[in-house]
N, C-alpha and C positions, 0 to 999 in steps of 0.2 A: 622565559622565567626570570633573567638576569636584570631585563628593562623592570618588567613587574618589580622588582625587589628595588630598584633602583631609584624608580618613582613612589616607592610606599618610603611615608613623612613616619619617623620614629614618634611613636605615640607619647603624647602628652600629659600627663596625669592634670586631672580637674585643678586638684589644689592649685596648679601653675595660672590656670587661668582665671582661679576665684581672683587669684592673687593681682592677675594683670589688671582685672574689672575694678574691684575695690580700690586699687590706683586710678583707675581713670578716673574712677569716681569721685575720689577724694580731690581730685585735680581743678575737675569740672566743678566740682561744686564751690570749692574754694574761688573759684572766677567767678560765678555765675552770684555767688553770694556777696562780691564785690560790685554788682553790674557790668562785669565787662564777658559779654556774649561772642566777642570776637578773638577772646583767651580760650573762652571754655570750646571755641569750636577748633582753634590752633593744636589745644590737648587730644579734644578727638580727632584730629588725624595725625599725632603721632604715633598712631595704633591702628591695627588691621583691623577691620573687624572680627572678633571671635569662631575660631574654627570649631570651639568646642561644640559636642553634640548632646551634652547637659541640657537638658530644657531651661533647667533653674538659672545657671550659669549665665546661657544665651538671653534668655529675658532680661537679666539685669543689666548684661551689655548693652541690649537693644532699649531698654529706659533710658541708660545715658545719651545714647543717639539720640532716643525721644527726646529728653530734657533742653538739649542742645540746641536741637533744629527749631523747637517749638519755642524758642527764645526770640525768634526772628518772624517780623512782619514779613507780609508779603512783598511791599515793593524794598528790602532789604536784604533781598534772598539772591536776586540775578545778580547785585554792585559783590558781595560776598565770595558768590561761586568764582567770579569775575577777576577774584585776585588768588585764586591757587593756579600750581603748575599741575600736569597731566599727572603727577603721580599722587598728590593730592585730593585732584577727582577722583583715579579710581578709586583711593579711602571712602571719599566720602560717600561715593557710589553702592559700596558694599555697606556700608551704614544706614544709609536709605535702605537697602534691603531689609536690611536686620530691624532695622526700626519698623517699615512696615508690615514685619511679622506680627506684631502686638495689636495691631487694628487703630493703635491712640494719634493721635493727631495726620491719621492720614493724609486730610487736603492740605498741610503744610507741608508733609513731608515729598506728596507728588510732584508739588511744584517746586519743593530743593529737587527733584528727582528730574522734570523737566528742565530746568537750567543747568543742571550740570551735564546731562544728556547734550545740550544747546552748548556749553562750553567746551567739550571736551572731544565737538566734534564728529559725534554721530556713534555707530553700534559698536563700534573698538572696544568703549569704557566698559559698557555691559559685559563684554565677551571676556575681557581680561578678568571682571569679577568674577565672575559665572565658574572660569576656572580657573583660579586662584586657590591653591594650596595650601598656602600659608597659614 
């Protein structure tokens, strides 16, 4: 019971997390509205992706990851992934998730999803998302 207590993450109230989204947002869009795609994707990964269990919440999260990834061609996606360190893949690992919850620009997001898989070295990146707490 003491591990159980130990590994339960003290809950977060929504507002916290509107709060974190509507930041990225405002981050991201202010790059993206500039053209620089290589800002707005810097912003998303100063942020985990969303643990919240709001559906409303998550989707808006996972827009901004939409908005982000879908900024980049195809052969701009592997030179991209190609310059984070492993703790920036697993971000953007868990992003691609989130993102591919929405259905929207899936074949761009798979292929952020196979290069970063391809950069980070194989089933690690997934595994660390998978259980990631945060």
């Amino acid at each position: 019971q003491n591990i159980t207590m130990a590994l339960q993450q003290p809950a977060i109230p929504d507002s916290a997390y509107k709060a974190k989204v509507d930041k990225l947002r405002s981050a991201v869009d202010s790059a993206l509205n500039t053209g620089n795609k290589s800002s707005a994707l810097e912003e998303l990964l100063k942020t985990r992706p969303t643990a919240c269990r709001n559906p409303q919440i998550r989707g808006d999260a996972a827009k901004v990851a939409c908005d982000v990834l879908g900024q980049y061609k195809a052969m701009e996606i592997k030179p991209a992934v190609g310059k984070l360190d492993s703790d920036a893949l697993d971000k953007l690992m868990g992003h691609i998730y989130l993102a591919l919850q929405t259905g929207e620009s899936a074949n761009t997001v798979f292929k952020w999803h196979e290069s970063t898989l391809k950069a980070a070295g194989g089933l690690g990146c997934i595994i660390r998302v998978l259980t990631d707490n945060r």
